[in-house]
C-alpha atoms as one frame of an Amber mdcrd trajectory, in Angstrom:
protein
  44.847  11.886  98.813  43.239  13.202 102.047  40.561  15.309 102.824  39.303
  16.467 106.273  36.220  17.799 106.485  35.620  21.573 107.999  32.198  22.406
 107.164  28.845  21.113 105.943  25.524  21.763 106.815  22.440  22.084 104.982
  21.584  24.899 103.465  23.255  27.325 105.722  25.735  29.989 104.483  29.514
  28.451 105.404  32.840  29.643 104.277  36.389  28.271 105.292  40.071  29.596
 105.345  41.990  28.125 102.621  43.616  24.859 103.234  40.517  23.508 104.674
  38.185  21.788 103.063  34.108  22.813 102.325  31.345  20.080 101.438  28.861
  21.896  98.827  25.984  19.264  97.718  28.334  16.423  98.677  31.638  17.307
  97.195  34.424  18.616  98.781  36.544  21.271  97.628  39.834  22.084  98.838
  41.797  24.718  97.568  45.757  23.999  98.688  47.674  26.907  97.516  46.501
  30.736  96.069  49.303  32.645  94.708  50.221  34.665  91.696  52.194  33.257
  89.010  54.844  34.944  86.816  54.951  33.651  83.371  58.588  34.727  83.438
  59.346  32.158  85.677  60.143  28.213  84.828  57.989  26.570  87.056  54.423
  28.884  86.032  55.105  28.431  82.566  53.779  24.659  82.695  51.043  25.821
  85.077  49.741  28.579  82.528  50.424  26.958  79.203  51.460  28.705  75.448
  48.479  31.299  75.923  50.523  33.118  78.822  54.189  33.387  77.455  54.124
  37.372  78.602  52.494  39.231  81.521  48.827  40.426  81.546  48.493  44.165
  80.749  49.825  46.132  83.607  47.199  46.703  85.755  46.387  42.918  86.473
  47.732  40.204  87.823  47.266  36.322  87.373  46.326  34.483  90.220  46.387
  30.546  90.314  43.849  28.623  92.410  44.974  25.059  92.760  42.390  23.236
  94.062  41.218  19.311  95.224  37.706  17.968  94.921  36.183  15.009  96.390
  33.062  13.625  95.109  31.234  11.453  97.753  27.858  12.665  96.837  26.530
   9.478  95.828  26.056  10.450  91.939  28.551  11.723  88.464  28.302  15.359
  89.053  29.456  18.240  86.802  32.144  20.575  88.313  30.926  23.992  88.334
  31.933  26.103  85.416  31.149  29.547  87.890  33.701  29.110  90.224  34.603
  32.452  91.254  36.685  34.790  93.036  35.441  37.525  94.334  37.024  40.932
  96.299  35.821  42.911  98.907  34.481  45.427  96.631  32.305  42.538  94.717
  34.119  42.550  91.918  33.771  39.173  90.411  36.177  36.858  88.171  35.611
  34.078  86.255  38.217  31.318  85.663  40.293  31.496  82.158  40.583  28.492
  79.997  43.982  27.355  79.866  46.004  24.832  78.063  47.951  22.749  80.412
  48.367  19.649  82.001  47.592  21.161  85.235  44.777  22.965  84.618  40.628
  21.960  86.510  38.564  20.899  83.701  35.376  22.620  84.073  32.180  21.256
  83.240  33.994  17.730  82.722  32.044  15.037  84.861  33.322  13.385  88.112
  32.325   9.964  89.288  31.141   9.549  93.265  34.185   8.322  94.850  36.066
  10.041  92.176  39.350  12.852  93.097  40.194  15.630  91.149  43.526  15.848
  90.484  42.728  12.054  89.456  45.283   9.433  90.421  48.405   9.006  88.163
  48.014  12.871  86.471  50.159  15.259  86.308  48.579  17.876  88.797  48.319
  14.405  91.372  52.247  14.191  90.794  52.825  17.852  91.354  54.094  20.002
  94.308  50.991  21.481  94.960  48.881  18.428  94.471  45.856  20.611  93.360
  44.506  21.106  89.707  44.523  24.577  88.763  41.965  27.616  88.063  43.489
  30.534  86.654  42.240  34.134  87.036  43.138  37.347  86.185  42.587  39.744
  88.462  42.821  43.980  88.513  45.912  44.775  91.009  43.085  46.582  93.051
  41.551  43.957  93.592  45.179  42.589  95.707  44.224  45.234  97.729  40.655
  44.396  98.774  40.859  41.282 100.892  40.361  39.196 102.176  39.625  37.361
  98.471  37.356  34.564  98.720  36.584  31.802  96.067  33.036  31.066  95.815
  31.359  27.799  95.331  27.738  27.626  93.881  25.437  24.326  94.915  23.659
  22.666  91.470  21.061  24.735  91.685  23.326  27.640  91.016  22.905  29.167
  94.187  25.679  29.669  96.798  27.082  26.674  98.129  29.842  28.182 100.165
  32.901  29.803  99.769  36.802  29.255 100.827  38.889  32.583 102.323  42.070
  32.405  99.815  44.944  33.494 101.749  46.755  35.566  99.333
């Protein structure tokens, strides 16, 4: 698995287009692919598990993040459980819990030196190569982009954030 490295800094505000990667306390984060996924289709249905066998009401959409992370921070760190994405119009969404294989755990530890997808799993395997975040959004908010997801630092302020291409 590679990573190239597109922006760091200290504690300046930074924010990439998708596809590249963004150091936030020592981590990288990647996200490889946004797009929507349609539990009526094969291939979402093992990305959004037995919780999403039929759409979302009408007015929203669900939109998967799959995303790589890197820890070469020099220390176990926690991934962020407040990764969000957020519109043009500030209207914030967290991640939904889902059962799958594919799925980021958040708040699960990760080792320095340490990938997420790890080696050998599923998401590692997969076309995408990126664990997923699931979120589901208002179909307004497909309207106000450019969406970005945002990455807080440890200290729960903003680390940075990635310009999904969606």
């Amino acid at each position: 698995m590679s990573f190239s490295l597109a922006a760091c800094g200290g504690d300046e505000h930074h924010e990439v287009p998708e596809g590249e990667a963004i150091e936030v306390d020592g981590v990288r984060y990647n996200v490889m692919i946004t797009r929507y996924l349609n539990p009526d289709m094969v291939d979402d249905r093992a990305y959004l598990g037995p919780e999403y066998a039929e759409w979302p009401a009408a007015d929203k959409y669900l939109l998967g993040v799959f995303l790589q992370i890197h820890n070469e921070s020099g220390d176990t760190i926690t991934i962020p459980e407040d990764l969000t994405v957020v519109d043009t119009q500030d209207r914030r969404y967290e991640p939904i819990v889902v059962d799958s294989d594919y799925a980021l755990e958040l708040g699960a530890e990760l080792a320095d030196g340490k990938n997420v997808p790890a080696i050998d799993s599923p998401p590692f395997y997969g076309p995408i190569q990126g664990s997923l975040l699931l979120y589901e959004i208002e179909t307004t908010s497909a309207e106000n982009r450019p969406l970005k997801f945002e990455i807080p630092k440890a200290d729960g302020s903003h680390g940075g954030a990635i310009v999904l291409d969606i």
